[in-house]
N, C-alpha and C positions, 0 to 999 in steps of 0.2 A: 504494500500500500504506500511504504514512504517514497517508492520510487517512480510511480506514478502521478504523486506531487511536484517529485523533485522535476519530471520532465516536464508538466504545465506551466511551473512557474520558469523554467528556461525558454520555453516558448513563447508567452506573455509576453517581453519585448520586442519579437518580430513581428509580432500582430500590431501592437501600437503603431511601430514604424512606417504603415503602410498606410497611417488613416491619417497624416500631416499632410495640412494643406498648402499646398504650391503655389504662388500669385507670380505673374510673368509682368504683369504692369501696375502699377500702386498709383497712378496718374489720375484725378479725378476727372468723369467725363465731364465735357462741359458741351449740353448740346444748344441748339438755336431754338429758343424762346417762340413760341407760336408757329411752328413750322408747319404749313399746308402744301399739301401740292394735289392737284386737280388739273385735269380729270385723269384717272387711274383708273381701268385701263385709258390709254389715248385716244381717241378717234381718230381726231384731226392732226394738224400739223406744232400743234403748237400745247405746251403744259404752262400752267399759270405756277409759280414758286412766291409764296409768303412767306415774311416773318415778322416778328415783333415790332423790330425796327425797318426793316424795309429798305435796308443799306445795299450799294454793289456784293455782289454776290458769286462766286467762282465757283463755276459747275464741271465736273467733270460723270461722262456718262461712260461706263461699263459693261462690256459685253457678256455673257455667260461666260466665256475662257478669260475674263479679266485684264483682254486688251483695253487700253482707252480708246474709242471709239468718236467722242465728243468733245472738247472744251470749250467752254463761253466764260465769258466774264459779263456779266449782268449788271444794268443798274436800274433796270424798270422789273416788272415781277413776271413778265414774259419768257420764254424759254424757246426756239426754234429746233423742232427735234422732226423737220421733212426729211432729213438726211438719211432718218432712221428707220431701216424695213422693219416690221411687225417681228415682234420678239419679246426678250423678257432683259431686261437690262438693270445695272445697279446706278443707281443718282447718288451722287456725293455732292452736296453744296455746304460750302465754305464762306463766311462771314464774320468778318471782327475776328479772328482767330477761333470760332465754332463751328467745330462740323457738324452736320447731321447727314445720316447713308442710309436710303431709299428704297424699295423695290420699284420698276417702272415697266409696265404691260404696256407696248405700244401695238395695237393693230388692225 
């Protein structure tokens, strides 16, 4: 019996060791304050981009394989995405040093 102890409590530390938690970034997110985007999916040629402030705005649009496909710099809340065949795409807009990253259905 005492050796059946003795090998629980040697194993008891490898167990622990496995349930510590890993952090790869400690950075507070900081996103963009009122963010809308319309119309999701797209129809037309064109997506509307709000926020808070409603400052220039730096878009970048992503393909499924995470080429960049798009970039604008914005200062009205307009977006021009005719370039773009029907698909599914990531929107990343940047403002004041905030991001916020999108899904985008255009088709």
């Amino acid at each position: 019996m005492k050796k059946i102890y003795f090998v629980l409590l040697m194993a008891l530390p490898l167990f622990s060791y496995g349930q510590d938690l890993v952090t790869v970034n400690n950075e507070p997110v900081q996103e963009l304050k009122g963010f809308k985007m319309y119309p999701n999916p797209a129809y037309g040629s064109e997506v509307y981009i709000t926020t808070e402030t409603n400052g220039t705005k730096d878009v970048k649009v992503y393909d499924v394989f995470g080429e960049v496909v798009l970039t604008k710099r914005i200062s009205t809340n307009t977006l021009d995405i005719s370039r773009l065949v029907p698909g599914v795409y990531v929107l990343q807009v940047t403002e004041r040093k905030k991001t916020m990253t999108r899904k985008l259905v255009v088709k």
